[in-house]
C-alpha positions as CSV (number, residue, x, y, z in Angstrom):
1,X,-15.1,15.7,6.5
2,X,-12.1,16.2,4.5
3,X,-12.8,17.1,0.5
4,X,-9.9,16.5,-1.9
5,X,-9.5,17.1,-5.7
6,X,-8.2,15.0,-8.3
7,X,-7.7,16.4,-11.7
8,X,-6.9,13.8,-14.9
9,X,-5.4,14.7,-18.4
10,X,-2.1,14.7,-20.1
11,X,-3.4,18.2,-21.8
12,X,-3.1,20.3,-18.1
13,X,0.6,18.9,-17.9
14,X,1.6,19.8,-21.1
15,X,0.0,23.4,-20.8
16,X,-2.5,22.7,-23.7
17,X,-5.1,23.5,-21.7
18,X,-5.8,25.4,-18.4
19,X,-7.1,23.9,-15.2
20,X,-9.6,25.8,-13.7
21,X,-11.7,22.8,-11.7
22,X,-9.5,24.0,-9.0
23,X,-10.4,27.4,-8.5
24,X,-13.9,26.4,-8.8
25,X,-14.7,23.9,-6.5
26,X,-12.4,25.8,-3.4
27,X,-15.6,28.7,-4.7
28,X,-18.2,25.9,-4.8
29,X,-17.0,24.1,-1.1
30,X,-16.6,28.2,0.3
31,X,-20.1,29.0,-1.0
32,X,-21.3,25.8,1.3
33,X,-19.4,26.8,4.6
34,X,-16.8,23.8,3.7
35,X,-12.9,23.8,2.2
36,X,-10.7,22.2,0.1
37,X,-8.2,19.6,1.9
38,X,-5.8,18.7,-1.5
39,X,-5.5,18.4,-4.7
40,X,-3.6,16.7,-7.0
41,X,-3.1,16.2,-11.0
42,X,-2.3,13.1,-12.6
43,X,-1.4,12.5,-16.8
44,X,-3.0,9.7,-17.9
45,X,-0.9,7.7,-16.8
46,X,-2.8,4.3,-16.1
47,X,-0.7,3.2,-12.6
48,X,0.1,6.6,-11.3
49,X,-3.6,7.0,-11.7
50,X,-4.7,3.5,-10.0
51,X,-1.9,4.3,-7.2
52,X,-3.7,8.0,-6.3
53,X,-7.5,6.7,-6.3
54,X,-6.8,3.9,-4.4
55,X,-5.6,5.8,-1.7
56,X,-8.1,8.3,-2.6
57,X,-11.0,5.1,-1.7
58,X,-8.6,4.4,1.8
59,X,-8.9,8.2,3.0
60,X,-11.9,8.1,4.7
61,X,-12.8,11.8,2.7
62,X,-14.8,13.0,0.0
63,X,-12.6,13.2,-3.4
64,X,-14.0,15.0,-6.4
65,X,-12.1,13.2,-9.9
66,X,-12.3,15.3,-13.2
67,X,-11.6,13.9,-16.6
68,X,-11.0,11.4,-17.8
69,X,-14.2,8.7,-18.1
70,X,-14.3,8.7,-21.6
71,X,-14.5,6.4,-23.6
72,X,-11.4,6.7,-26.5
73,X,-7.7,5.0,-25.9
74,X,-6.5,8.2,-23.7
75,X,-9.7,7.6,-21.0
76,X,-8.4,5.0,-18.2
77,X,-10.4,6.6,-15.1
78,X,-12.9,4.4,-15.2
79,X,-10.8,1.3,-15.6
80,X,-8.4,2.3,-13.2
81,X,-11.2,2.9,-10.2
82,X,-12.3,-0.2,-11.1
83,X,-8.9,-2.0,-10.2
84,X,-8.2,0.1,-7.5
85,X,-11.5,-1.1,-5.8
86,X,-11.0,-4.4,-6.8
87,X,-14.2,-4.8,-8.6
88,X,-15.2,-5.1,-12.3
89,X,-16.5,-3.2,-14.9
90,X,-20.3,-3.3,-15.7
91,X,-22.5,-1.3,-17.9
92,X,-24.8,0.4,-15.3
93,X,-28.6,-0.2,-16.2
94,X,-29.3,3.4,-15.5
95,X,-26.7,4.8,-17.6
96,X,-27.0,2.6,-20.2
97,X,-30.5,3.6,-20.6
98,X,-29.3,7.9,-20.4
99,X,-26.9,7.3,-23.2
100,X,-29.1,5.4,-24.9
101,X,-31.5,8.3,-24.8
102,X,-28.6,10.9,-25.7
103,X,-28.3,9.0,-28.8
104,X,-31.7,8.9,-30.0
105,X,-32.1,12.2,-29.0
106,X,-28.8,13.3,-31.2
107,X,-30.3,11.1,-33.9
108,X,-33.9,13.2,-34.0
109,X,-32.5,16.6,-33.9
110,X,-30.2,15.5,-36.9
111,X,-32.9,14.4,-38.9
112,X,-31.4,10.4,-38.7
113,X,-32.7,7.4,-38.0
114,X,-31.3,6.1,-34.5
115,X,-29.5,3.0,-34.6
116,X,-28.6,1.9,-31.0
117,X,-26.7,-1.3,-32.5
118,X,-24.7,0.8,-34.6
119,X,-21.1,0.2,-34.3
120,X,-20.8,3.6,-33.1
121,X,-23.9,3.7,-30.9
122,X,-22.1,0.3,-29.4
123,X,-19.0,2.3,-28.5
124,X,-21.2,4.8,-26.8
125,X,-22.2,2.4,-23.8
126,X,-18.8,2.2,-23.0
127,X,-18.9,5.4,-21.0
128,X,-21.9,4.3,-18.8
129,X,-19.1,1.1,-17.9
130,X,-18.9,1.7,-14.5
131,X,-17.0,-0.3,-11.5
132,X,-19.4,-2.8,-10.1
133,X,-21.7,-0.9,-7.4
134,X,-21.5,2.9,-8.2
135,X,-23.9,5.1,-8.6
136,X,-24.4,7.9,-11.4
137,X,-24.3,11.4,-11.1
138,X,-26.9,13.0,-13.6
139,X,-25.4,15.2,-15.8
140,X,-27.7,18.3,-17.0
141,X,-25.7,18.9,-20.3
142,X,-25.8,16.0,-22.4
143,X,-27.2,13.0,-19.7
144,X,-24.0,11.3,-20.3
145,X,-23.3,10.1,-16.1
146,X,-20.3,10.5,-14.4
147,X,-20.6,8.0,-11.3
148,X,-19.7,7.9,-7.6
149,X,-18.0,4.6,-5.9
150,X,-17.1,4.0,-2.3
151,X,-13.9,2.4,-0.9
152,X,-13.8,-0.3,2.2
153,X,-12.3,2.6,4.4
154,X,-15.4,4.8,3.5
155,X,-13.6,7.2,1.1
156,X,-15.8,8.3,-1.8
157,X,-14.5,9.3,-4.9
158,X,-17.1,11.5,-7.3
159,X,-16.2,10.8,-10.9
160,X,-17.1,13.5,-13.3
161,X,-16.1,15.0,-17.2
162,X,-13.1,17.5,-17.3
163,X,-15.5,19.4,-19.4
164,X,-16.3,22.3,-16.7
165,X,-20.0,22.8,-18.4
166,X,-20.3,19.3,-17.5
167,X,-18.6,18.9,-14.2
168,X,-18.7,22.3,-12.3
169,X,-23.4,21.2,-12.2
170,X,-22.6,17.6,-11.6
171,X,-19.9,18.4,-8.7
172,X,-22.9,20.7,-7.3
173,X,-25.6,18.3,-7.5
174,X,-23.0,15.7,-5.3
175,X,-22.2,18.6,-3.0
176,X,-26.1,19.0,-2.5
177,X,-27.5,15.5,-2.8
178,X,-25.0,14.1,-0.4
179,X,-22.7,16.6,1.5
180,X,-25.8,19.4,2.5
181,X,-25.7,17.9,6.1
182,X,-22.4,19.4,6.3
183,X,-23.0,22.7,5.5
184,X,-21.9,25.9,7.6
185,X,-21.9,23.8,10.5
186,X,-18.6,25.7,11.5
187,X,-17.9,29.4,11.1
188,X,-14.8,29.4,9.9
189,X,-13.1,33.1,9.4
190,X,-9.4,34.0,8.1
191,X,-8.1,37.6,9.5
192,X,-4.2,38.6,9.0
193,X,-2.1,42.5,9.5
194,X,0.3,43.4,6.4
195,X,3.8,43.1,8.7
196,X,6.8,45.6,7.6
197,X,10.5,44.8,7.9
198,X,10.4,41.7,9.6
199,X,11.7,38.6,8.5
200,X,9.7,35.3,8.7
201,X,12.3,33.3,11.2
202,X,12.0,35.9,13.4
203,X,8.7,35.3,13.8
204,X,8.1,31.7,13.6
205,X,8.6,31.3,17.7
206,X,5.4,34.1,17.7
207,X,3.7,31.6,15.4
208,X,4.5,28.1,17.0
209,X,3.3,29.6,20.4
210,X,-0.3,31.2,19.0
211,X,-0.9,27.7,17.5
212,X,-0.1,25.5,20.6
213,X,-2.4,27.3,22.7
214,X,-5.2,27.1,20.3
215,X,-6.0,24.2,19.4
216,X,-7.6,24.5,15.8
217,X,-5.9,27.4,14.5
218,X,-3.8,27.5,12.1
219,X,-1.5,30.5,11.3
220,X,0.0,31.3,8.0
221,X,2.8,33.4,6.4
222,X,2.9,34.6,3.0
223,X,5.9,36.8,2.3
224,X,6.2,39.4,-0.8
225,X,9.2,40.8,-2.1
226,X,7.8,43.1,-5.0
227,X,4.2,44.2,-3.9
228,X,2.6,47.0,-5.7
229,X,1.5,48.7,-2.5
230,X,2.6,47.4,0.4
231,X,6.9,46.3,-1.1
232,X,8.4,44.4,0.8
233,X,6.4,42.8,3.5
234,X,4.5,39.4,5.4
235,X,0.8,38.6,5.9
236,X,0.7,36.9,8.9
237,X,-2.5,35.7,10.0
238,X,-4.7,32.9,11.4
239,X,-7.7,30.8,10.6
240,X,-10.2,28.3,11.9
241,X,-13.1,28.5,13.5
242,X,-14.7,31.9,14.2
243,X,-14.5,32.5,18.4
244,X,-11.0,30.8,18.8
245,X,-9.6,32.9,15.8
246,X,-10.5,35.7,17.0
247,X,-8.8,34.6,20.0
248,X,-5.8,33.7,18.7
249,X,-5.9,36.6,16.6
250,X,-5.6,39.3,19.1
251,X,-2.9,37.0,20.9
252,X,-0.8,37.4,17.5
253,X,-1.3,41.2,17.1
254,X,-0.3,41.9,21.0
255,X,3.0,39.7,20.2
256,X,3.5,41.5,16.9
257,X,2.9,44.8,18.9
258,X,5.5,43.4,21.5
259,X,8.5,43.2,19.0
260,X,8.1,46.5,17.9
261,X,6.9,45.3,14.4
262,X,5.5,48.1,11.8
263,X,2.2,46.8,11.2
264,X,-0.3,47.8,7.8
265,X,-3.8,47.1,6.9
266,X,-5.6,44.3,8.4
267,X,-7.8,41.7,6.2
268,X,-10.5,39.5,7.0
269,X,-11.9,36.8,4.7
């Protein structure tokens, strides 16, 4: 199973505010023996939006969406799942009767008298509008529900809050309500050598040959011109599953060790 990441708001683009939903789930996937696939971030931008979930419901994969489910002018998540799915909008039963419950609860510890046909209170619903058929996701903070909808080509996109108080518990509750089956059912393991003085084309044939003889590895190259420590040098390494990294591993040292190449520290992750 593939996961993927979308992240919604005009504010991330602009640099009003930081992302970090991304840096968090890749810890809350590693934590479970799983890994991020993609991710993307999208303004709110109502067709650029429906464009990238509907292809989010055709992958096939698991896609976590942050932000955007509102309910103010700026909020078109909701509406633009809906679309892409080709269903309409309905006020979920279940969330209507959370919010609902939010509200009154508001309305105690303020000392008010709740009102749930209150303009306001009215406008409230709105975020527990949900495309016809999904399901919530409880949300521990405030019981406002994000929601989770399935596409015709079994892709399942997990709508939460870009609040991370909100999202980061709800994403985890998702992750272990419907995902545990897939948990640590591969040992996956990362090792690469610090590389001196060699330039990345020079190595690429090294690289193309360790990952067409095993299958599932993937090598990877990340070149540094200023390091603190190490100046000028490559981490070359591999990663994939645990036996046949190892593997291909010491197949990559034994052709680094071949050319001659001034090899550092090793790392394993």
């Amino acid at each position: 199973m593939n996961f993927g990441l979308i992240i919604v708001g005009d504010e991330i683009l602009s640099g009003k505010r930081q992302d970090k939903h991304l840096p968090k789930v890749i810890e809350l996937l590693g934590a479970r023996g799983l890994a991020l696939s993609w991710a993307q971030y999208v303004g709110d931008d109502p067709q650029r939006l429906e464009r990238l979930l509907g292809e989010a419901f055709a992958s096939g994969e698991t896609v976590f969406s942050c932000g955007g489910i509102g309910a103010t002018p700026d909020d078109h998540t909701r509406q633009c799942a809906a679309r892409a799915l080709g269903q309409p909008l309905a006020l979920h039963p279940e969330a209507r009767a959370l919010i609902l419950e939010r509200m009154a609860d508001v309305a105690r510890e303020q000392g008010q008298t709740f009102e749930p046909e209150h303009p306001a209170n009215r406008r409230r619903l709105e975020m527990g509008v949900f495309p016809q058929g999904a399901r919530i996701i409880p949300n521990p903070y405030n019981k406002i529900p994000g929601f989770s909808a399935d596409g015709p080509a079994g892709g399942t996109v997990h709508f939460v809050p870009g609040f991370p108080v909100m999202a980061w518990p709800m994403i985890e509750w998702v992750l272990e309500t419907h995902c545990a089956h897939l948990f640590h059912r591969v040992s996956h393991v990362e090792r690469s050598v610090i590389v001196y003085g060699a330039m990345e084309a020079a190595l690429t044939p090294l690289m193309e040959e360790i990952e067409s003889h095993f299958a599932g590895v993937r090598v990877f190259s990340l070149p540094s011109v200023d390091h603190p420590v190490h100046g000028r040098h490559i981490e070359l390494g591999v990663k994939g599953e645990a036996a046949a990294s190892e593997e291909a591993y010491a197949a990559l040292l034994a052709g680094l060790r071949e050319r001659d190449c001034p090899l550092g520290p090793e790392l394993v992750r």
